[in-house]
N, C-alpha and C positions, 0 to 999 in steps of 0.2 A: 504494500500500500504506500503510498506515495506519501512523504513528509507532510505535505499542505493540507491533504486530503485528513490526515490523523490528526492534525492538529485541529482542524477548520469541527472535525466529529469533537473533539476533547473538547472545545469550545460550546459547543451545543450541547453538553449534557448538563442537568442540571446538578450544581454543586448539592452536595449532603448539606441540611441546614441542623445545625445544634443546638437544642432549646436547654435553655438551663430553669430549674424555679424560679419565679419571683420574675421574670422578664416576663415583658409581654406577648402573649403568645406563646408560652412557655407552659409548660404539664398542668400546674394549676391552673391557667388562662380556661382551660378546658373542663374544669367541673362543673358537672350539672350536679342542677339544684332542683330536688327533685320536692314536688308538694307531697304527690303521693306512691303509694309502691305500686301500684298501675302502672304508672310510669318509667320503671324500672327496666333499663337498658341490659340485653342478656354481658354484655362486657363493659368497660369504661368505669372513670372517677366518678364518684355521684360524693354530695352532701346531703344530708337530709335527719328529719328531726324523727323520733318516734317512739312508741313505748315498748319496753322487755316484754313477753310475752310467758316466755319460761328459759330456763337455764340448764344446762347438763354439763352435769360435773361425772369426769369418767372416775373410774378406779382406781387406788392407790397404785396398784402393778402395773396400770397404764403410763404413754408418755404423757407430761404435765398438758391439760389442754380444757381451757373454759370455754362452753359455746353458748352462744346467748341469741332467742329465735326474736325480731324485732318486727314489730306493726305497727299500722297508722296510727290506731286509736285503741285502747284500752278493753277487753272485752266488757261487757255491758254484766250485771248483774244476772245467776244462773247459766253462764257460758254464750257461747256463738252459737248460733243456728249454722250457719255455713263453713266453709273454707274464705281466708280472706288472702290476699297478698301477704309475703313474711319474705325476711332477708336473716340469715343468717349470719351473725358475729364471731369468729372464731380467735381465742385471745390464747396464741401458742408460749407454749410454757408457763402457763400462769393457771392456778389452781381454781382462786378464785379471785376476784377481781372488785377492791372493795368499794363499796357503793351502789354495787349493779346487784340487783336481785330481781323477781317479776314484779311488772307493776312501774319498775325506775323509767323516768324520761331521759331519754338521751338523743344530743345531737352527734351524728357520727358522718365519719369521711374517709373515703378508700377504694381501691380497684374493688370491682367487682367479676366475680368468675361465677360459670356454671359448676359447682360440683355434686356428684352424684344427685343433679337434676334440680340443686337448687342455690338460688343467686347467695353468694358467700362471701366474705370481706373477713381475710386474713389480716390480725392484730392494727384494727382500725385507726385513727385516730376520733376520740370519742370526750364528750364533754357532758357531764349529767347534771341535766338541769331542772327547775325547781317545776313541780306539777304545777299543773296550771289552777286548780283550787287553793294553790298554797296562798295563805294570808299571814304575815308573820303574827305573835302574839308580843304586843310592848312590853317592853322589862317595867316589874315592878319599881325598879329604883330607877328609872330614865326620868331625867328630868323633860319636863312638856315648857 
């Protein structure tokens, strides 16, 4: 192949471009923000807010590993009627993970994968936040 010819092709490819975090357009630039688990993309970063559902803690002989099943909304009093959307939190090497139990609000963030057939988010990053009925109660000794 001819010099000019190879260069004239090297010139027309397009360069690799390198996203680092925190630039724009860069890995975070791309998270969605998801309202509900409907919405729920089978791969990609999502954010999204929701409540524990239930927790499984393996066995002491197993390797260290908390999973935590997460939904939109909180069941309703006497359980679900249905199947509803759920994401699974999976927190490697950690037994349990304190603060989170069923019922906990949590805002979480992370790749999401299909595993054995349901959307999964290995060792997330996760914020737990105060329910939404919560009213703090004023200290006795606070001055007004």
């Amino acid at each position: 192949m001819p010099k000019e010819r190879a260069a004239r092709l090297r010139k027309n490819e397009a360069s690799p471009v390198v996203e680092t975090a925190g630039e724009p357009g860069g890995p975070l630039a791309r998270t969605q923000q998801l309202e509900t688990l409907a919405g729920l993309p089978q791969r990609g970063r999502i954010n999204h807010r929701g409540y524990v559902e239930s927790i499984t803690i393996l066995p002491a002989r197993q390797a260290p590993t908390f999973a935590v099943s997460v939904v939109d909304h909180p069941a309703p009093p006497g359980g679900r009627r249905s199947a509803v959307p759920h994401l699974r939190l999976i927190f490697v090497g950690q037994r349990r993970v304190p603060g989170i139990w069923a019922g906990t609000r949590l805002r979480y963030e992370g790749m999401v994968a299909p595993i054995d057939g349901v959307a999964t988010i290995f060792n997330p990053r996760y914020e737990i936040l105060p329910d939404r009925g919560f009213t703090p109660v004023p200290r006795a000794d606070a001055k007004s």
